[in-house]
KEROLUM-764322 format. One line per 3 residues: number of its first residue (from 1); their letters; for each residue x, y, z of N, C-alpha, C, CB. Coordinates in steps of 0.1 Angstrom, whole numbers, plus 5000, padded with zeros to 4 digits. Glycine has a CB too. Layout:
% KEROLUM-764322
NUM = a = X Y Z X Y Z X Y Z X Y Z  ...
This chain:
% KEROLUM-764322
1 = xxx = 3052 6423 3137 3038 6421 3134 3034 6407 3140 3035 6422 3119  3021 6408 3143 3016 6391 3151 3006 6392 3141 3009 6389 3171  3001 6382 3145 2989 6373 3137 2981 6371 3150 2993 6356 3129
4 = xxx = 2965 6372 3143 2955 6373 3157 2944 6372 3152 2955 6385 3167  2938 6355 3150 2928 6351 3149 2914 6354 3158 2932 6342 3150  2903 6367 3151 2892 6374 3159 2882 6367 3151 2891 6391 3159
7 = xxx = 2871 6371 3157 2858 6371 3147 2853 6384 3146 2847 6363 3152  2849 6386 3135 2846 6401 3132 2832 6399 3126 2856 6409 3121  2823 6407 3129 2807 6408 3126 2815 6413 3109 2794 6423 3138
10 = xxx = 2804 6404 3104 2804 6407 3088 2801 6421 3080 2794 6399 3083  2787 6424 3091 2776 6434 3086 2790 6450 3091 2755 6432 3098  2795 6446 3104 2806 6462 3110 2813 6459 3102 2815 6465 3125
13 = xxx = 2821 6450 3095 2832 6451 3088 2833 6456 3078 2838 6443 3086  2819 6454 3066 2809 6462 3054 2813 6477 3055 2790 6461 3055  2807 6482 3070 2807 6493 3070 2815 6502 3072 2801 6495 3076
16 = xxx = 2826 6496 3076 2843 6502 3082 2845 6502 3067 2857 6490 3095  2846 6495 3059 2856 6492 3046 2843 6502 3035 2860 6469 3041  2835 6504 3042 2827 6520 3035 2830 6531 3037 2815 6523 3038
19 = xxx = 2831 6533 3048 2837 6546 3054 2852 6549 3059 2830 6548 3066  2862 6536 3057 2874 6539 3051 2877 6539 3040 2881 6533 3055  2869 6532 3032 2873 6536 3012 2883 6521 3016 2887 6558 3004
22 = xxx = 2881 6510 3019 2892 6498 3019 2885 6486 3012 2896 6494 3036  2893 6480 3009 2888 6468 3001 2888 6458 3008 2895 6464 2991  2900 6455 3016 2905 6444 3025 2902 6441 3042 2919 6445 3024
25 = xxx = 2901 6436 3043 2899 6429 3056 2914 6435 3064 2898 6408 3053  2926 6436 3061 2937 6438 3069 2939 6453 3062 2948 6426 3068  2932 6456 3050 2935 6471 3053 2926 6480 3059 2938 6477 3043
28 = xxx = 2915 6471 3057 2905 6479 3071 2907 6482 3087 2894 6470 3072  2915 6467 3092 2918 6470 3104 2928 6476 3107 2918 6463 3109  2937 6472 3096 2951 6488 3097 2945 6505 3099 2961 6490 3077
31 = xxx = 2939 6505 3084 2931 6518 3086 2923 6519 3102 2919 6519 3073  2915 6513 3104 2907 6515 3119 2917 6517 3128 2896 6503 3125  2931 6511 3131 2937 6512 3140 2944 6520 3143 2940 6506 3140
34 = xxx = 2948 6530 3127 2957 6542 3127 2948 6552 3127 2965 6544 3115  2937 6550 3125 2926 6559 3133 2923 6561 3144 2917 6557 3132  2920 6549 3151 2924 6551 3169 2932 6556 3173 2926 6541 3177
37 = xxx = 2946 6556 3168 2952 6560 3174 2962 6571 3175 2954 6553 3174  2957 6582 3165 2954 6594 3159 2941 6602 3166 2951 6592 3144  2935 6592 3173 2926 6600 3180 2932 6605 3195 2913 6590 3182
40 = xxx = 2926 6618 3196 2927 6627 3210 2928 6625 3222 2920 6634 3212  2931 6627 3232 2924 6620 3249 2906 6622 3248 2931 6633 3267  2910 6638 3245 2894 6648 3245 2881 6638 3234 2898 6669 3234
43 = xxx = 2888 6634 3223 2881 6626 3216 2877 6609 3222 2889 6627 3203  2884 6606 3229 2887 6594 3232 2876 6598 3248 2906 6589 3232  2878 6606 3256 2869 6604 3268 2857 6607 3263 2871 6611 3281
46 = xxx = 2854 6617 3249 2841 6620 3249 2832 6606 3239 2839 6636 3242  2841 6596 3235 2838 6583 3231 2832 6576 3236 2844 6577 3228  2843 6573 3250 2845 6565 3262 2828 6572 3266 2862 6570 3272
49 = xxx = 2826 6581 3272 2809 6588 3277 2796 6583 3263 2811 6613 3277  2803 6581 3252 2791 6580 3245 2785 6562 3245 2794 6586 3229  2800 6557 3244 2800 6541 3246 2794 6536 3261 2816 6534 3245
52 = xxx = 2799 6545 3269 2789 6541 3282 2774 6537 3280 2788 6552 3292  2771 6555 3275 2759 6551 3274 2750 6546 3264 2755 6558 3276  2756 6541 3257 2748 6536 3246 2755 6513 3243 2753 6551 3228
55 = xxx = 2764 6516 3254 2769 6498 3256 2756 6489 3257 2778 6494 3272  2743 6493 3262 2734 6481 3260 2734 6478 3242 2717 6486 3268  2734 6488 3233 2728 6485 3220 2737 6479 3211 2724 6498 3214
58 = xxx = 2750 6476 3216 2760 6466 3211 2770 6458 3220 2768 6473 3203  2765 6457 3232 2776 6444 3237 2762 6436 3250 2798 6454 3248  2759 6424 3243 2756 6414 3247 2764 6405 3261 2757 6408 3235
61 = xxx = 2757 6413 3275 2759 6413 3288 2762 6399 3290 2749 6419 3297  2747 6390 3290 2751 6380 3293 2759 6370 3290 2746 6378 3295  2763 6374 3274 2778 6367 3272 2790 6373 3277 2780 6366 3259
64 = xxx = 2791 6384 3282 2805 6387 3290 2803 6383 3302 2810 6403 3292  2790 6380 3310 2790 6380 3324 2792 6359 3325 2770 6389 3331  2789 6357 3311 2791 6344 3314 2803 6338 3308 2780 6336 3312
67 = xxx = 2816 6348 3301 2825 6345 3298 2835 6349 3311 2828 6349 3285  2833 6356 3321 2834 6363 3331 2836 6350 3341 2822 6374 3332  2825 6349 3346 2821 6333 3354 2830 6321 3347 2802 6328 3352
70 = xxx = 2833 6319 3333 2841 6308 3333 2855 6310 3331 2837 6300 3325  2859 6324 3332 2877 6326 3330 2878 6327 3318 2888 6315 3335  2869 6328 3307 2874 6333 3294 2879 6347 3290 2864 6332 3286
């Protein structure tokens, strides 16, 4: 097991630890992870197609494009 200092949006983490039934912070991301990875190819490309199209409404470009530009 490692240790891995993230930052986690407060308000997604509420919601995960709703819709997993979790209390904790590390059993939330246990739970989310044994979920991922219980998930299908078929489930996973038709994800992969929904995240495409809907990546403007949760990932903030010009901070990747400018973590991108400085090697972060």
């Amino acid at each position: 097991m490692s240790k891995t200092l993230v930052d986690i949006d407060d308000d997604m983490l509420a919601l995960a630890q709703r819709q997993l039934g979790t209390k904790t912070k590390r059993d939330t991301i246990t739970r989310a992870l044994t979920v991922a990875a219980a998930i299908s190819s078929d489930d996973r490309a038709r994800a992969l197609r929904w995240l495409q199209g809907n990546a403007e409404n949760f990932l903030d470009f010009e901070v990747l494009e400018e973590r991108e530009r400085s090697g972060l």
